[in-house]
Phi, psi and omega in degrees: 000142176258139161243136173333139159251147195291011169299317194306321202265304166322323171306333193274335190099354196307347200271337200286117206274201163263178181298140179323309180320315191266001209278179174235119178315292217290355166240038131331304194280350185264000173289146185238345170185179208235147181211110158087349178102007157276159128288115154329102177285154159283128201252010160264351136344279194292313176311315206283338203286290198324312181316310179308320197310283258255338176253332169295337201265001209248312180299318180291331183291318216285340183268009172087032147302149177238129153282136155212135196287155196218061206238094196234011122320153159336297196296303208262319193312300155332311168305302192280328189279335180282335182258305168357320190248001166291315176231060178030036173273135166294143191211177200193096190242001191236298190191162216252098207260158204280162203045012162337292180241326156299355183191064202274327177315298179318296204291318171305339177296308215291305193293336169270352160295315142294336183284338183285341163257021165269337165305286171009296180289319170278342183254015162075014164320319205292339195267017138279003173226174224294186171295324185299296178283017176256336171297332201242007168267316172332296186304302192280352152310310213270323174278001197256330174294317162288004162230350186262315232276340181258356146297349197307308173252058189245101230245358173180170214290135169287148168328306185217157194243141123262144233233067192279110178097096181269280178335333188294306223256056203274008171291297171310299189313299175314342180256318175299345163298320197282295161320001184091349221261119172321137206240061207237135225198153180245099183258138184263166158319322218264001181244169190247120202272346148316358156255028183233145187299315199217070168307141166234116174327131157172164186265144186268351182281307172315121184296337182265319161314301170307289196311331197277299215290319203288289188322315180306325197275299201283355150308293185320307205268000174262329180274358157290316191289346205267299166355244134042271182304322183264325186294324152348290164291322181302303160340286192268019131330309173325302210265351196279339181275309211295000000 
């Protein structure tokens, strides 16, 4: 796996915390100085983290695990939605519906209820009903995608959440919390890096920090899935010579 070097995470912005005024005592040890009325990451902090990240998320794909990525800021939602579907992970960029994974049943309705009316639309069902209600099937088709559409073929709760901004996203974090569910996150000053399993210091605001961190991460889970793929083939290689 390549991990960022810090010339790469300093080039990115990655150290820059928030104003002192905002930190969280409890990301002491990842600070490395106060500069300017800022706070510092430490990036040899942040390398050793990433690193940890970066072999739990490689593993986790190699057992044929699903991650899911979580970002519904501005800065991040792109970013995070472009590498998700880079290495087929479920992801959730538009808005975080409360049960989301605690009443994950519930949520599985709503998305096959989008998958019906897309039969719908291919099998010429719709042209039985009027111009209005294809109109208004259309609409809650289109709203259900835009909060749904990256969970679709997500077929049972994932193993693990990554995670950009945990204060943003502390809805997602509370239920992978309530559940059990492994936890790797991009943590700020301004956040408490004990509720995440596996933090990585860094700023979370920046697109290019986000961009370094998200990407570093969907290598690791492409290179677990390759992984993956070839012990596969070797299997059955195994048996087709036995």
């Amino acid at each position: 796996m390549n991990i960022p070097t810090f010339e790469e995470l300093l080039k990115a912005g990655v150290h820059f915390g928030h104003l002192k005024r905002k930190w969280n005592p409890k990301m002491r040890p990842y600070i490395f100085m106060e500069k300017k009325g800022i706070h510092i990451i430490d990036l040899n902090k942040t390398e050793k983290a990433l690193e940890k990240a970066t072999r739990v998320a490689k593993q986790l794909a190699k057992s044929g695990r699903k991650i899911l990525f979580v970002a519904t800021k501005n800065q991040a939602s792109q970013i995070v939605e472009d590498a998700a579907k880079s290495v087929n992970m479920p992801y959730v960029t538009e808005r975080w519906l409360g049960g989301m994974l605690t009443n994950f049943a519930t949520i599985r309705r709503s998305v096959k209820k989008m998958q019906n009316i897309d039969r719908m639309m291919k099998d010429g069902s719709l042209t039985s009903l009027t111009k209005k209600e294809r109109l208004m099937l259309s609409r809650e088709r289109a709203k259900l995608d835009r909060v749904l559409g990256g969970i679709v073929n997500l077929n049972r709760i994932p193993q693990a959440l990554f995670i950009v901004d945990t204060n943003f996203e502390h809805l997602s974090l509370d239920e992978a919390k309530k559940l059990g569910l492994k936890t790797i996150a991009m943590v700020d000053t301004n956040s408490d890096p004990r509720e995440v399993d596996f933090p990585i210091p860094s700023n979370d605001d920046s697109s290019h920090s986000i961009r370094l961190i998200v990407n570093t991460i969907a290598e690791a889970i492409k290179e677990g899935q390759e992984e993956r793929e070839q012990y596969k083939k070797d299997r059955a290689a195994e048996k087709a010579q036995a």
